[in-house]
N, C-alpha and C positions, 0 to 999 in steps of 0.2 A: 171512589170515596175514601178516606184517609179514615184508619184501621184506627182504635179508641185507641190510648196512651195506654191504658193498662196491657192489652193485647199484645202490644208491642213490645212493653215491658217483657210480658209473660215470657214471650220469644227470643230473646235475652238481644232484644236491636235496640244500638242506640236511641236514645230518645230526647227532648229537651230539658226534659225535669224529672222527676219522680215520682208517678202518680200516687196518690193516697186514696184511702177509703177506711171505714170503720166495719168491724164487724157487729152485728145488732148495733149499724145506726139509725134505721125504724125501728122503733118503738118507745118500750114506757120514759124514755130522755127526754123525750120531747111531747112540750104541752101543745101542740097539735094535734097529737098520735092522739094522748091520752082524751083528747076533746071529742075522736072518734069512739075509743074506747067506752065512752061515756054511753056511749047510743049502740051499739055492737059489740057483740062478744068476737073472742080472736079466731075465732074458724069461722064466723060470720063475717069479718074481715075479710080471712085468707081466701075464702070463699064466694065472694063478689068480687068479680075484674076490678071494676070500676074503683071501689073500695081499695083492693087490694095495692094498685097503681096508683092513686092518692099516695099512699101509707110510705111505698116505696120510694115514691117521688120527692117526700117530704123532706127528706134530710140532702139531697141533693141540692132543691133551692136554699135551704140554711147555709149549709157550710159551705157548698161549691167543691164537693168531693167528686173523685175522677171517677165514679162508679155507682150504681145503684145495685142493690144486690135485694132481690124478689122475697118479698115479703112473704114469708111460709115459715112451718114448724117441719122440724124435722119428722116428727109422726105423723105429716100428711098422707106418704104413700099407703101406710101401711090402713089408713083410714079406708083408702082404694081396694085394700085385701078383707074389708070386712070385721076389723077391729075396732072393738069400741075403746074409746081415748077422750077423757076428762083430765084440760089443764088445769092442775091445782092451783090457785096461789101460792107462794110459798114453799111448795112439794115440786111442781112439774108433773109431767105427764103421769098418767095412772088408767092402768089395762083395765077396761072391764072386768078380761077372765084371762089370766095368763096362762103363758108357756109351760106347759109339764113335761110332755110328751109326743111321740110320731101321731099321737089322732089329731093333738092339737097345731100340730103342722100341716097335717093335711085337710086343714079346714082353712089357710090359709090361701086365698085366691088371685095369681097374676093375673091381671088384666091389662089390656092396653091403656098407655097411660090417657090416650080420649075419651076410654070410658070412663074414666076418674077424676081426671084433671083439669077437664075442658074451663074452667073459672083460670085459675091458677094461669096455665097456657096462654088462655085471652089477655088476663093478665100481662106478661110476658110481652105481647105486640102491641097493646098500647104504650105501654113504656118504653118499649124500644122507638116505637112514633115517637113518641113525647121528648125523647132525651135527643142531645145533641150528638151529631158522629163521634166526635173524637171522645165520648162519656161510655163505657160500657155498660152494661148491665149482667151483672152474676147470676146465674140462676144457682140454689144452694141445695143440697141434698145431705142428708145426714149418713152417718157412714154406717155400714150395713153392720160392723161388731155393736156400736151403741146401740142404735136402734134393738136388734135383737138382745141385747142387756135389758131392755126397759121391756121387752115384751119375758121375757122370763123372769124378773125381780119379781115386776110390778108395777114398778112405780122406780124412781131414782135410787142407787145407792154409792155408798162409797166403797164397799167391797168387792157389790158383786159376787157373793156366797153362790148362790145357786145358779149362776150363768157357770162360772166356773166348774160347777162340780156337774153340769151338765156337758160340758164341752171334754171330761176325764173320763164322765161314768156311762156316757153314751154320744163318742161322739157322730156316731151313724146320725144320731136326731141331729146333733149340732150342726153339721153341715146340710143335712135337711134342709133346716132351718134358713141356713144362711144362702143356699142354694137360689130360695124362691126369695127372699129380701134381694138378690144380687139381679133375678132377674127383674123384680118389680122396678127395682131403683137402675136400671141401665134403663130401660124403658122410658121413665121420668125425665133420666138428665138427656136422654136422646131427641124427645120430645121438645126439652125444653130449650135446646141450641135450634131445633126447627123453628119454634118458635120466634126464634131474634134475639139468646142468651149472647154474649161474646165467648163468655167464658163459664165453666161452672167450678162452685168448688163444694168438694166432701170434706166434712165436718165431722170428725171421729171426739167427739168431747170427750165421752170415759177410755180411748185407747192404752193410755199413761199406764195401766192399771196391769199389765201384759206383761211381761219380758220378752224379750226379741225371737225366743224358740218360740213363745204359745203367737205370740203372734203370724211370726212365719207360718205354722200348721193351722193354724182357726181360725184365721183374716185375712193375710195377703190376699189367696186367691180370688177373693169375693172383690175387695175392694180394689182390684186390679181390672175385675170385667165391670166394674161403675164407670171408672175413671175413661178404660178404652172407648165406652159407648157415646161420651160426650162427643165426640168429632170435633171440639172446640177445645181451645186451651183450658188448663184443667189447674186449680190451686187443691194443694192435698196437705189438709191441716188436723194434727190430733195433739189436744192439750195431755201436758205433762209428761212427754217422750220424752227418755234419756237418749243421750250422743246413739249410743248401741241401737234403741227401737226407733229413732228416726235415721237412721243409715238405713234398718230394713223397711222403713217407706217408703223412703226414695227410690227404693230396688222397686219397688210396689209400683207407684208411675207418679204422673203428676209434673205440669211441663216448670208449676211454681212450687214448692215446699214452704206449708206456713210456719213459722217458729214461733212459738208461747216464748213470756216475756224469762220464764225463767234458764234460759240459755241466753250469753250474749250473741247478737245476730254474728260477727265474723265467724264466732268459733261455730255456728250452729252450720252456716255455709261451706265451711270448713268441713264437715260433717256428710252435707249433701251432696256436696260436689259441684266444683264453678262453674261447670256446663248446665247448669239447669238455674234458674229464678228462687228466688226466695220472699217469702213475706213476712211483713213484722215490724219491729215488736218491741214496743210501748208497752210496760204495764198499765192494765186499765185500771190499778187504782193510784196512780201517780199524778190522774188529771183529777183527783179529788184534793189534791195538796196546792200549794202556792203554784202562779203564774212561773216564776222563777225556776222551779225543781221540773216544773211540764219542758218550759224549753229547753232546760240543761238536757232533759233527758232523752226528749225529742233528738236534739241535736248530736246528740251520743249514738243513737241508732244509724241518722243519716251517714256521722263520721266510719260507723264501723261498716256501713256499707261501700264506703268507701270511694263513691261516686262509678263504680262497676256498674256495666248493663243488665238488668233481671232485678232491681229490687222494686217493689211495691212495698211504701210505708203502709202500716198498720197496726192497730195494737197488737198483744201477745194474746188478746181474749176480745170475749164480747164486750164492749161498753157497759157501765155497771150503771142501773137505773137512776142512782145519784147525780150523773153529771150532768154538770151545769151544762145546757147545750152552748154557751158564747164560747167555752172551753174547748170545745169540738171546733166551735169555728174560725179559731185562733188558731190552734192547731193544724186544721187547715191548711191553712192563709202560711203557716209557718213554715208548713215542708213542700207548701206551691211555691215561692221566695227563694228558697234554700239554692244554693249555690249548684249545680248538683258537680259540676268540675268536668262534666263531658263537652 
């Protein structure tokens, strides 16, 4: 059976084109999504197969993207550990009872991810059935430093006050911490390539917020045993990393390196190094603007890719709820066309 286009990609083999996909393209883009929405809350989504492999599948037949990437929040697992997690609108995730201290770690419970995940997983194999070979499917895990950020806030921040000053003034708790998140979420993405994932990828959102030392001593090692556990090609993405803190992810693992839009993709490759794949990277608010400025810019990314083996189009970010979905699927259609010169 002939390996999905992304996979290939990921592996840095020739291929005919340049697969693309978006990152959050289920959801609120799309007035299909929202039509479920309407009748289901998002963990009553994530938490029906059935539902869940709908949601996923949906932006797949719209745009005719080379991938489906599994419809979940990144606070799923930790749901699995006994954490209560109410999505805000507007806010994002919000702890029940956070993070203070070693009692509140060790109330923290790994489980196998079947005892938790079995929706999610079923999930996972219908879509795999449903989609076509050469289509992947992403299974997505959020990265073990965020995640643990939102269980000590509370809730979202931009600083990060008290994750920090926990990780300085005790970091015996912090790696605690990060310890059982590292085994929870290896578990997950392991599960989830049994499953029928092609590829998984870790989603480090707040990582940007580190310097290349704190990262090195408070994250590598965690998000180094996620990555290993997938057995599947692995994309390893964290917004707002300077040249310096995404050279120390790439040391991290990760057979693709995702780049946010605010690095141009050569110099960011440049960065990672041309033995490994890269992803990227459109800014996601440039498909808010004219027809005209999307394909210039589109086509600025392809160019700087250069027509080299390893790139998967994508944006620098999630899709922002704004976009028009035709936009998406122009887009598409644009970098499926594209020349790619191999």
């Amino acid at each position: 059976m002939t390996e999905p286009l992304l996979v290939r990609a990921l592996r840095r083999e020739p291929t005919e084109r340049t697969p693309v996909w978006f990152m959050r393209q289920a959801g609120r883009s799309l007035p299909e999504y929202r039509a479920i929405r309407e009748r289901h809350s998002f963990f009553e989504v994530a938490g029906t197969p059935e539902l869940c492999a709908e949601v996923t599948l949906q932006p797949v037949r719209r745009h005719g993207v080379d991938a489906a990437v599994m419809f979940a929040d990144i606070m799923s697992p930790v749901l699995g550990m006994g954490v209560g997690v109410e999505l805000v609108e507007g806010v994002g995730p919000v702890i029940e009872r956070r993070i203070e201290g070693a009692a509140d770690v060790e109330r923290l419970v790994v489980r196998a991810a079947e005892e938790w995940a079995g929706p999610i997983l079923e999930a996972v194999r219908i879509v795999r059935a449903e989609l076509e070979p050469e289509r992947a499917v992403i299974g997505f895990c959020g990265g073990p430093f965020t995640v643990a950020g939102y269980l000590v806030e509370g809730r979202p921040s931009r600083d990060f006050p008290r994750t920090k000053a926990l990780m300085y003034r005790e970091p015996a708790v912090w790696h605690a911490l990060m310890e059982r998140l590292a085994d929870q979420f290896a578990a997950y993405v392991a599960a989830k390539a049994a499953a029928g994932a092609d590829a998984i990828q870790l989603f480090d959102s707040w990582v940007g917020i580190l310097s290349p030392q704190d990262y090195a001593e408070f994250v590598a090692p965690w998000s180094r045993r996620v990555l290993e556990a997938a057995g599947v090609p692995t994309i390893h993405f964290g917004t707002g990393a300077s040249s310096p803190l995404l050279a120390e992810m790439a040391r991290v693992g990760g057979d693709g390196i995702g780049l946010d839009w605010r690095i141009p993709l050569d110099g960011g490759w440049h960065v990672v190094g041309h033995d490994r794949a890269v992803q990227g990277n459109l800014d996601p608010a440039v498909l808010l603007g004219p027809w005209e400025r999307v394909e210039a810019a589109a086509l600025d990314v392809l160019a700087r890719a250069g027509g080299r083996p390893g790139h998967v189009f994508n944006l620098g970010h999630g899709v922002l709820p704004q976009t028009e979905p035709d936009v998406l699927t122009r887009l598409a259609y644009l970098v499926r066309e594209a020349r790619s010169g191999r």
